[in-house]
mmCIF file of the N, C-alpha and C atoms, coordinates in Angstrom:
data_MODEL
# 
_entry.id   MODEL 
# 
loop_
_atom_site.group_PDB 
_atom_site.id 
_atom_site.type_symbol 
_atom_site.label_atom_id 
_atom_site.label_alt_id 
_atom_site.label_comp_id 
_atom_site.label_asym_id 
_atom_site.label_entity_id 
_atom_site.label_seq_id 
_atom_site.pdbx_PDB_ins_code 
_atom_site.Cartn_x 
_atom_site.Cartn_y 
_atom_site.Cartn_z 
_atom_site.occupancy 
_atom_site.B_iso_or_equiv 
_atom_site.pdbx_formal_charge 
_atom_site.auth_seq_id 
_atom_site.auth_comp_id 
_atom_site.auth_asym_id 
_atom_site.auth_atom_id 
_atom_site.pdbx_PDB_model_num 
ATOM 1   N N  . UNK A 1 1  ? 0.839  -1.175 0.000   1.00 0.00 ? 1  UNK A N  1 
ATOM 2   C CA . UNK A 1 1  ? 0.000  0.000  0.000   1.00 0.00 ? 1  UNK A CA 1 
ATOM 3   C C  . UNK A 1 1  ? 0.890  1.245  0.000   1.00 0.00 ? 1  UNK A C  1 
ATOM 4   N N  . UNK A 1 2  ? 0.335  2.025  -0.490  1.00 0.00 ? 2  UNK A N  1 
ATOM 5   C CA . UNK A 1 2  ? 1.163  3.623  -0.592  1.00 0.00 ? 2  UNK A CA 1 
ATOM 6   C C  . UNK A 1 2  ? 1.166  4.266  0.591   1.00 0.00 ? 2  UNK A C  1 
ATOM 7   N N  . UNK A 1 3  ? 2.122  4.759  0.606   1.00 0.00 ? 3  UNK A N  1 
ATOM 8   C CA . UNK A 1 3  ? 2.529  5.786  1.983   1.00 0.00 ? 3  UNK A CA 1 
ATOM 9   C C  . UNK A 1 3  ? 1.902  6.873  1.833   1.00 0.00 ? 3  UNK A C  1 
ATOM 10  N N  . UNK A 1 4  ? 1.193  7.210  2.697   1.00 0.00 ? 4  UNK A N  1 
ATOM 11  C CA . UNK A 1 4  ? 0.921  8.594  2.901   1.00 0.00 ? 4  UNK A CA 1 
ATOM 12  C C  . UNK A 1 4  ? 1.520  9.760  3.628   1.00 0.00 ? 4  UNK A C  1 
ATOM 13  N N  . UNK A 1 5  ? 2.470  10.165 3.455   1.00 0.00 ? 5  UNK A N  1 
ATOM 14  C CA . UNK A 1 5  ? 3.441  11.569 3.834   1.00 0.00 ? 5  UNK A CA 1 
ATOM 15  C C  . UNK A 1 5  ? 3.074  11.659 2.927   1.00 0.00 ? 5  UNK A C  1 
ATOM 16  N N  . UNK A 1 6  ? 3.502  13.070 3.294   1.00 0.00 ? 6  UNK A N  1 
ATOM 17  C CA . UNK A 1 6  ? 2.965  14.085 2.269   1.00 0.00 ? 6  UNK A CA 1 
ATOM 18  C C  . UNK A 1 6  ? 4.512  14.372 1.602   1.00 0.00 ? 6  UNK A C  1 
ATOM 19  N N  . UNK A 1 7  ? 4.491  14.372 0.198   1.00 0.00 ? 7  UNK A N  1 
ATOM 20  C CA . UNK A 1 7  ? 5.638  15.008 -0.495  1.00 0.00 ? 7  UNK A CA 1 
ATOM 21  C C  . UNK A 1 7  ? 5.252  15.842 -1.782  1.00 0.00 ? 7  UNK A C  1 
ATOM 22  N N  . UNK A 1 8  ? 4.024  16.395 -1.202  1.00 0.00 ? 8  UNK A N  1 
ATOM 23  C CA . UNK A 1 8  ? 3.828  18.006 -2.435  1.00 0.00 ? 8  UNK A CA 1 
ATOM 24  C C  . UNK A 1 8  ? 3.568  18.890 -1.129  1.00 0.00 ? 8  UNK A C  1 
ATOM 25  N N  . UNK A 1 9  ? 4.466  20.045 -1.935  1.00 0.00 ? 9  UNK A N  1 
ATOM 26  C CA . UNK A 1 9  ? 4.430  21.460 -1.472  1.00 0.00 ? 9  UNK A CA 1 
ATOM 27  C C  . UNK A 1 9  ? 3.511  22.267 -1.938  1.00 0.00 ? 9  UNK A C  1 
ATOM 28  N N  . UNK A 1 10 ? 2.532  23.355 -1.123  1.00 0.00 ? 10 UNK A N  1 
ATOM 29  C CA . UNK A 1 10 ? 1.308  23.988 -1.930  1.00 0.00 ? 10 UNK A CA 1 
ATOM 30  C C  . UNK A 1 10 ? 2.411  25.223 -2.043  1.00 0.00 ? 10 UNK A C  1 
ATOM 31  N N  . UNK A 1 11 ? 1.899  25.872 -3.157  1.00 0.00 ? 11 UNK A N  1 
ATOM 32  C CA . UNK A 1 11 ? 2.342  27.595 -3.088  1.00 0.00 ? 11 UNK A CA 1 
ATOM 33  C C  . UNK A 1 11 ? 1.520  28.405 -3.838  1.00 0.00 ? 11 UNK A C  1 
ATOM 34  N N  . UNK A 1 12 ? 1.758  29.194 -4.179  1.00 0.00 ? 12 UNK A N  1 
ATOM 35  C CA . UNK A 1 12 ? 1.269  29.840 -4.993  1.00 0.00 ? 12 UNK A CA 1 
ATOM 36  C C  . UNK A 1 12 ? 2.180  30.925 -6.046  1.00 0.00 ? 12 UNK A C  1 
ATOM 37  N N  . UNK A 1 13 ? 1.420  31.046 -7.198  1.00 0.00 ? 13 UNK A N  1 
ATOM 38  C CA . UNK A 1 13 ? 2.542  31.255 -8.263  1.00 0.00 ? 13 UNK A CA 1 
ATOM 39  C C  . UNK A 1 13 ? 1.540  32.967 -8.479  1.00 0.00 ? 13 UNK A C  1 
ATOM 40  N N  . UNK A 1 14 ? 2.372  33.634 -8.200  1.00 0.00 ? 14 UNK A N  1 
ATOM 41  C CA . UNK A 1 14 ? 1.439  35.022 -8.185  1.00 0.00 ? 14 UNK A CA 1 
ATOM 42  C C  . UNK A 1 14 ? 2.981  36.107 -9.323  1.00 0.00 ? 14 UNK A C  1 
ATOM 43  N N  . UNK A 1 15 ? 2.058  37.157 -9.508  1.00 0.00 ? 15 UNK A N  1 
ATOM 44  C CA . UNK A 1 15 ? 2.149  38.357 -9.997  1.00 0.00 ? 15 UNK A CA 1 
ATOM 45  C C  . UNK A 1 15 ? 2.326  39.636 -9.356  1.00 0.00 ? 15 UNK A C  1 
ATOM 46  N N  . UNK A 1 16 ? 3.730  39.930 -9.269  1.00 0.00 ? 16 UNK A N  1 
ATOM 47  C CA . UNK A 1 16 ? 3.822  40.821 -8.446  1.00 0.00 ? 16 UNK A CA 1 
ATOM 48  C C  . UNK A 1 16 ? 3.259  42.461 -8.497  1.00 0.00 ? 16 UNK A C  1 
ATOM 49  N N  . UNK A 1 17 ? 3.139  43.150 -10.163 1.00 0.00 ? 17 UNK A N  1 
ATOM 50  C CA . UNK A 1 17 ? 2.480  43.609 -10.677 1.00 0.00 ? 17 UNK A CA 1 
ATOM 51  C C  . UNK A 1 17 ? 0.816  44.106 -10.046 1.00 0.00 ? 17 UNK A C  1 
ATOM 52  N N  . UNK A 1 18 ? 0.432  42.560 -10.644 1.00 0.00 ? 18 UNK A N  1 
ATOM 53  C CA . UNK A 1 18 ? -1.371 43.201 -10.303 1.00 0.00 ? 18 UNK A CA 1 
ATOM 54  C C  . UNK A 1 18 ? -1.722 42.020 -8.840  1.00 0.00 ? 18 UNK A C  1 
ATOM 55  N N  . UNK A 1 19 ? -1.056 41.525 -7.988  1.00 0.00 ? 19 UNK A N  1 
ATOM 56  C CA . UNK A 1 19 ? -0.951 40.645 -6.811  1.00 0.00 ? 19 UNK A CA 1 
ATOM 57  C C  . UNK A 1 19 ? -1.842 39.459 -7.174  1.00 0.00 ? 19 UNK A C  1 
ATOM 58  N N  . UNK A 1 20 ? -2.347 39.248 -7.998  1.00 0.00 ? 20 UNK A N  1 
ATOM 59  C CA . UNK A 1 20 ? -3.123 38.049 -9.045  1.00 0.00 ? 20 UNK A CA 1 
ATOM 60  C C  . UNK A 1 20 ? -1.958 36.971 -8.601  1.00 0.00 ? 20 UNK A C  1 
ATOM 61  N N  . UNK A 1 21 ? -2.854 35.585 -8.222  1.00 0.00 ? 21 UNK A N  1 
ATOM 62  C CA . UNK A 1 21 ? -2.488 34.598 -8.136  1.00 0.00 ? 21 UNK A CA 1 
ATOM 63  C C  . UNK A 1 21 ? -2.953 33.058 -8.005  1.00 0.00 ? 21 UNK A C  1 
ATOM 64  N N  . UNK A 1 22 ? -2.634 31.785 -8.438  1.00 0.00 ? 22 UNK A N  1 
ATOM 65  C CA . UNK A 1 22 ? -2.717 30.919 -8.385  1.00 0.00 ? 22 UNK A CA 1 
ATOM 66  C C  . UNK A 1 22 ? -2.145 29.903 -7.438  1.00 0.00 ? 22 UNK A C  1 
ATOM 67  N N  . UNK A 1 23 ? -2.775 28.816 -6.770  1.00 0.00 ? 23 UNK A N  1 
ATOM 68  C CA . UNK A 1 23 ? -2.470 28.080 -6.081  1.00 0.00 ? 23 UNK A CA 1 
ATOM 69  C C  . UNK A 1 23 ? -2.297 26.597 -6.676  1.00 0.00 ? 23 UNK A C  1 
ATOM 70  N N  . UNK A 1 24 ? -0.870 26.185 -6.761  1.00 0.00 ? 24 UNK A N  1 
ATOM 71  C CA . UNK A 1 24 ? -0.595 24.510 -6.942  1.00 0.00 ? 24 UNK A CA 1 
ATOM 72  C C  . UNK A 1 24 ? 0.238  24.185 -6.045  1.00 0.00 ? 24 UNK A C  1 
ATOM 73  N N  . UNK A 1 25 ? 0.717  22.817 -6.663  1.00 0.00 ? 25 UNK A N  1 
ATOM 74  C CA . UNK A 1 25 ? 1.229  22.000 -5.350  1.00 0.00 ? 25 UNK A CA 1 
ATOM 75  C C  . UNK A 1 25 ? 2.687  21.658 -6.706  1.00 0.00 ? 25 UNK A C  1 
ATOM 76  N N  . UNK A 1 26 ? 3.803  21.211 -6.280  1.00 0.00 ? 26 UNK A N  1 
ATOM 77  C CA . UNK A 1 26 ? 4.648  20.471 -6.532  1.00 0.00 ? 26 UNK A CA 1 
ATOM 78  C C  . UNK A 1 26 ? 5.749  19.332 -5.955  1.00 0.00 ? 26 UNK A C  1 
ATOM 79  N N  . UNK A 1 27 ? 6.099  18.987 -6.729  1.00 0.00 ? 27 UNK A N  1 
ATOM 80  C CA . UNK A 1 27 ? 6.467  17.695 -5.900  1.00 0.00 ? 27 UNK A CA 1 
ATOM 81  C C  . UNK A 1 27 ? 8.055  17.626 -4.979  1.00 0.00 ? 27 UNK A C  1 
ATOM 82  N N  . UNK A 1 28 ? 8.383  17.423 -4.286  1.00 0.00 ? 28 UNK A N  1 
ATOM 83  C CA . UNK A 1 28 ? 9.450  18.084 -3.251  1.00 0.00 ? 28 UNK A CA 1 
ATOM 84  C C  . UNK A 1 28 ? 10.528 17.322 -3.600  1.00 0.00 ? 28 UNK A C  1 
ATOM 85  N N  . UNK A 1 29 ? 10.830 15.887 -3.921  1.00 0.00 ? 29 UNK A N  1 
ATOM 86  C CA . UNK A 1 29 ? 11.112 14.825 -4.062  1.00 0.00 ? 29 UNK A CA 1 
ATOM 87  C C  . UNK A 1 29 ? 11.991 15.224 -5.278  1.00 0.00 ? 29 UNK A C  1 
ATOM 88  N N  . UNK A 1 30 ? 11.334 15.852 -6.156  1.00 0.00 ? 30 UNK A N  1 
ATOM 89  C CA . UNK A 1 30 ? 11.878 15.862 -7.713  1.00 0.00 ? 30 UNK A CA 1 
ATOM 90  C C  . UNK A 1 30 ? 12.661 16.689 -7.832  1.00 0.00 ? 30 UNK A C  1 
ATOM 91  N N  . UNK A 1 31 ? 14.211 16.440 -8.458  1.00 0.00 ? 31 UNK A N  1 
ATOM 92  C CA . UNK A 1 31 ? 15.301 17.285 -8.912  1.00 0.00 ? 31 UNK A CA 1 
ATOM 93  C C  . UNK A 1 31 ? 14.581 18.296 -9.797  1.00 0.00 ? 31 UNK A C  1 
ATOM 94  N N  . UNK A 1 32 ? 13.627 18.137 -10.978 1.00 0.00 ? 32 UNK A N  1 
ATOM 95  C CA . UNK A 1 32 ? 13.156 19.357 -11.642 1.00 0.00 ? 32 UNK A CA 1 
ATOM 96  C C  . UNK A 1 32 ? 12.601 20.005 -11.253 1.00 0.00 ? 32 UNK A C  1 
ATOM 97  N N  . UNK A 1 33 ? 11.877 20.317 -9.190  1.00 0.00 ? 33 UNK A N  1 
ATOM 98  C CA . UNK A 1 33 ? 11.198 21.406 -9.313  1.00 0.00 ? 33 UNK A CA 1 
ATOM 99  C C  . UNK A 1 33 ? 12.054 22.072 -8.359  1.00 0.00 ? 33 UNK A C  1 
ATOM 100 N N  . UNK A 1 34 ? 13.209 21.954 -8.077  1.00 0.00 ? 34 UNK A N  1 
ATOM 101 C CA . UNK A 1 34 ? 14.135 22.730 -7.316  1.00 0.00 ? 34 UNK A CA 1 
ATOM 102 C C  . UNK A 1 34 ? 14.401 23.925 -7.654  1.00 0.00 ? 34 UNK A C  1 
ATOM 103 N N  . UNK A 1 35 ? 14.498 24.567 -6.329  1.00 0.00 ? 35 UNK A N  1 
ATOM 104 C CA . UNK A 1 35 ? 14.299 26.488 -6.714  1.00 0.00 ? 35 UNK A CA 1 
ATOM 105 C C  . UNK A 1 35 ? 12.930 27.006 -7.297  1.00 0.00 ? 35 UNK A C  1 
ATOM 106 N N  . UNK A 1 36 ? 12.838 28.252 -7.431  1.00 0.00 ? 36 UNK A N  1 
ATOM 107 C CA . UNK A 1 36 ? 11.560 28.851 -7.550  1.00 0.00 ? 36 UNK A CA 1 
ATOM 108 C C  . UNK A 1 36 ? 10.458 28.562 -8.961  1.00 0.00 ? 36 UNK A C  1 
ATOM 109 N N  . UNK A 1 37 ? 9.618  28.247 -8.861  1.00 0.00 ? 37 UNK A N  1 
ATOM 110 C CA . UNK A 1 37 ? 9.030  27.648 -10.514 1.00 0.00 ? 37 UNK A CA 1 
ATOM 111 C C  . UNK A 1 37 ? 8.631  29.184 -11.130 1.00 0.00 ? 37 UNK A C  1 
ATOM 112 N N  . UNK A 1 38 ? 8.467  28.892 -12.182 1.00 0.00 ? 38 UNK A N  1 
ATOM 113 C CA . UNK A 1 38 ? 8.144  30.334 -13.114 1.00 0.00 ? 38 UNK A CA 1 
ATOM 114 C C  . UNK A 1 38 ? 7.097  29.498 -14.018 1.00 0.00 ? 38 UNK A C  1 
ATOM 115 N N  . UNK A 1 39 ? 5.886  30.155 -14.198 1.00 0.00 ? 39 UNK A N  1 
ATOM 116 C CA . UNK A 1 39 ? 5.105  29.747 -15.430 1.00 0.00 ? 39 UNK A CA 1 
ATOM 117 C C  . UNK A 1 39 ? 4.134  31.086 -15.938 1.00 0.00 ? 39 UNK A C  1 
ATOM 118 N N  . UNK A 1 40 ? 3.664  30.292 -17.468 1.00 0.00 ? 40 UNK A N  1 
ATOM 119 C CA . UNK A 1 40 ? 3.305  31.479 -18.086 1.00 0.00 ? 40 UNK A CA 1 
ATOM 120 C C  . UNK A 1 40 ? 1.846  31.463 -17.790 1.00 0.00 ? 40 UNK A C  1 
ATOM 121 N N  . UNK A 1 41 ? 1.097  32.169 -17.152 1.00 0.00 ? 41 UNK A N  1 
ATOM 122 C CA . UNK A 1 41 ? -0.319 32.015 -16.787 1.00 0.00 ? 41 UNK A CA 1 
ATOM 123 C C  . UNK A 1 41 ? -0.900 33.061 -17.220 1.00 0.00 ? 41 UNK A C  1 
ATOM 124 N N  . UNK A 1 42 ? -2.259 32.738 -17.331 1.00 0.00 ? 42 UNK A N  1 
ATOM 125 C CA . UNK A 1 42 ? -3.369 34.029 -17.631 1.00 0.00 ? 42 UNK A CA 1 
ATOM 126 C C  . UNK A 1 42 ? -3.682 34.793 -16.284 1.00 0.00 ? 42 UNK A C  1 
ATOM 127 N N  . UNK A 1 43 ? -3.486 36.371 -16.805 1.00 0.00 ? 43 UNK A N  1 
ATOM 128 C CA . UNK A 1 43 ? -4.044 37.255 -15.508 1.00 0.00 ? 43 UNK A CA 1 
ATOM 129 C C  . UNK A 1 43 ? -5.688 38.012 -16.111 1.00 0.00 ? 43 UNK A C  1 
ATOM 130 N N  . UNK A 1 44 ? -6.126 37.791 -14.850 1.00 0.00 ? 44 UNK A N  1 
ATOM 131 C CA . UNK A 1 44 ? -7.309 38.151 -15.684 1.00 0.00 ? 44 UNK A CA 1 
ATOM 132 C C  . UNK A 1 44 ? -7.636 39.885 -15.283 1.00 0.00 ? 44 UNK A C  1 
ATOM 133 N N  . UNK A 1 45 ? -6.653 40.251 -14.716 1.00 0.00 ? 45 UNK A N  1 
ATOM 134 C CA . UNK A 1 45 ? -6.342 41.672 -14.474 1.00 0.00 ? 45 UNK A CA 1 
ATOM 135 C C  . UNK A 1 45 ? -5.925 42.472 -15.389 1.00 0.00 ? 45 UNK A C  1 
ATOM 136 N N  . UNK A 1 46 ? -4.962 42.028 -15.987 1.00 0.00 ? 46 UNK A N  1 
ATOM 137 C CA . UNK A 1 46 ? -4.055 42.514 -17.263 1.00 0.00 ? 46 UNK A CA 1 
ATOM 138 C C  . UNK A 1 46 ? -5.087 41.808 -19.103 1.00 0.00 ? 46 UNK A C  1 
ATOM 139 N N  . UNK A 1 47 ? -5.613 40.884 -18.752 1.00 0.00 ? 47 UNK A N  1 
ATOM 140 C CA . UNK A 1 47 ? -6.557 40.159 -19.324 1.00 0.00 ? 47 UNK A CA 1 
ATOM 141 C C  . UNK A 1 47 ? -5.522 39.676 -20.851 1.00 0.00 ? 47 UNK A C  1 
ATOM 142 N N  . UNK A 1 48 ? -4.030 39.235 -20.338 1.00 0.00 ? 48 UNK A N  1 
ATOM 143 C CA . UNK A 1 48 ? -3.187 38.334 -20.725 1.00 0.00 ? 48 UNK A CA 1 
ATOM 144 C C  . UNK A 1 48 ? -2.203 37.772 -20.328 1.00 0.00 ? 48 UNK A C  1 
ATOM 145 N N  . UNK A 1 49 ? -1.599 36.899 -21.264 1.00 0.00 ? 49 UNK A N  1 
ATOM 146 C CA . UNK A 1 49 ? -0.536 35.576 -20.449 1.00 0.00 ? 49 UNK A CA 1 
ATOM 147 C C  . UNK A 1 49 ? 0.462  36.359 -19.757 1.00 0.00 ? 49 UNK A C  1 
ATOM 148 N N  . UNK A 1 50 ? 0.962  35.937 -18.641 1.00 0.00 ? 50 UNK A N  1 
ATOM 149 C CA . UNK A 1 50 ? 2.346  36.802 -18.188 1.00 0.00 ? 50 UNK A CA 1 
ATOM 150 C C  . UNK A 1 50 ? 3.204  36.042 -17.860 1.00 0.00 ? 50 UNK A C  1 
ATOM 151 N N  . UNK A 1 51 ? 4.179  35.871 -16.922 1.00 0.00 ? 51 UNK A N  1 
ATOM 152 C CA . UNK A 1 51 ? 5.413  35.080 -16.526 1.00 0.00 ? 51 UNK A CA 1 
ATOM 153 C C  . UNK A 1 51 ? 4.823  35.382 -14.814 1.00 0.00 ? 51 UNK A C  1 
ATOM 154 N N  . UNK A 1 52 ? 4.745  34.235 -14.077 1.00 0.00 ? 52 UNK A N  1 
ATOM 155 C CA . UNK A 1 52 ? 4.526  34.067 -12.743 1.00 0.00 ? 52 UNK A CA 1 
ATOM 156 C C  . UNK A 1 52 ? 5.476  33.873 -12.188 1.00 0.00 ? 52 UNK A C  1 
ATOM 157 N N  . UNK A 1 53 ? 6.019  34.118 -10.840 1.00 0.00 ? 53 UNK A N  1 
ATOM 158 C CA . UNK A 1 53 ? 6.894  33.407 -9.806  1.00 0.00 ? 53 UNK A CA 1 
ATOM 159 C C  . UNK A 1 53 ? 6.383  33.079 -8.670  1.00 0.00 ? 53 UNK A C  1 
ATOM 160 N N  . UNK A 1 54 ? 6.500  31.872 -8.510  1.00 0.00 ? 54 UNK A N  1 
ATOM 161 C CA . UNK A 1 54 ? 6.546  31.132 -7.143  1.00 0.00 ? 54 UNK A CA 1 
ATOM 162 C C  . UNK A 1 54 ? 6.580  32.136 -5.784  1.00 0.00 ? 54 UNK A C  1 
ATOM 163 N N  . UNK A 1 55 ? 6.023  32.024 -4.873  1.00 0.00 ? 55 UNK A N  1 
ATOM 164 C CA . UNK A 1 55 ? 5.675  33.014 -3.702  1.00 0.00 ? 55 UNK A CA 1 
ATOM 165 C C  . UNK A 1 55 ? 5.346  32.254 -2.601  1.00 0.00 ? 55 UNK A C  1 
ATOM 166 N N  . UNK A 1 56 ? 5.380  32.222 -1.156  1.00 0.00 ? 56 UNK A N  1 
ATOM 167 C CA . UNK A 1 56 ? 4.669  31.798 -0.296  1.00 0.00 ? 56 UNK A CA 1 
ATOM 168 C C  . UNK A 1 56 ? 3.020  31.641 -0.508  1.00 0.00 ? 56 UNK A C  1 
ATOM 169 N N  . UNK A 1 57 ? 2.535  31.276 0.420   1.00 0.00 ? 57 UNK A N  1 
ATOM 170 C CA . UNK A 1 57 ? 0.780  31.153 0.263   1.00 0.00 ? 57 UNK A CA 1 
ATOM 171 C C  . UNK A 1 57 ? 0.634  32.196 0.941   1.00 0.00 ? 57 UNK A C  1 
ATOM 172 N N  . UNK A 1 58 ? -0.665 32.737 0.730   1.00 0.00 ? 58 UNK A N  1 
ATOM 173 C CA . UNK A 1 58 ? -1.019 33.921 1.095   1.00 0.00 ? 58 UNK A CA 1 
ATOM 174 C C  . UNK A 1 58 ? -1.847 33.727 2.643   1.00 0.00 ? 58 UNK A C  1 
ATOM 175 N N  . UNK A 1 59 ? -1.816 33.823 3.946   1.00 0.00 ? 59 UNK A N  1 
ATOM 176 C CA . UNK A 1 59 ? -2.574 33.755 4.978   1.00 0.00 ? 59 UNK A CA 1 
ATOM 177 C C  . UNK A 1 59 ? -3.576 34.239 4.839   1.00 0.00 ? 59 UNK A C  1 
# 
């Protein structure tokens, strides 16, 4: 049976710009998500794609 620990990290990938942001998880375990992730997401502020960075979660 599978272990359950937990080995995804939640964060959120926000916009520093218009403070617009998204919440995922990645996997902790994996050499490719080491250091901060960057992706190209839709803001629906700017009402186009931009470049995101990785951020804490928001309280």
């Amino acid at each position: 049976m599978a272990s359950k620990k937990g080995n995804k990290e939640v964060f959120a990938l926000a916009n520093p710009e218009t403070g617009y942001f998204y919440i995922k998880s990645k996997n902790t375990k994996s050499e490719n998500t080491a250091g901060k992730m960057k992706m190209r997401k839709y803001d629906p502020k700017l009402r186009k794609h931009v470049v995101m960075t990785e951020r804490k979660m928001p309280h």
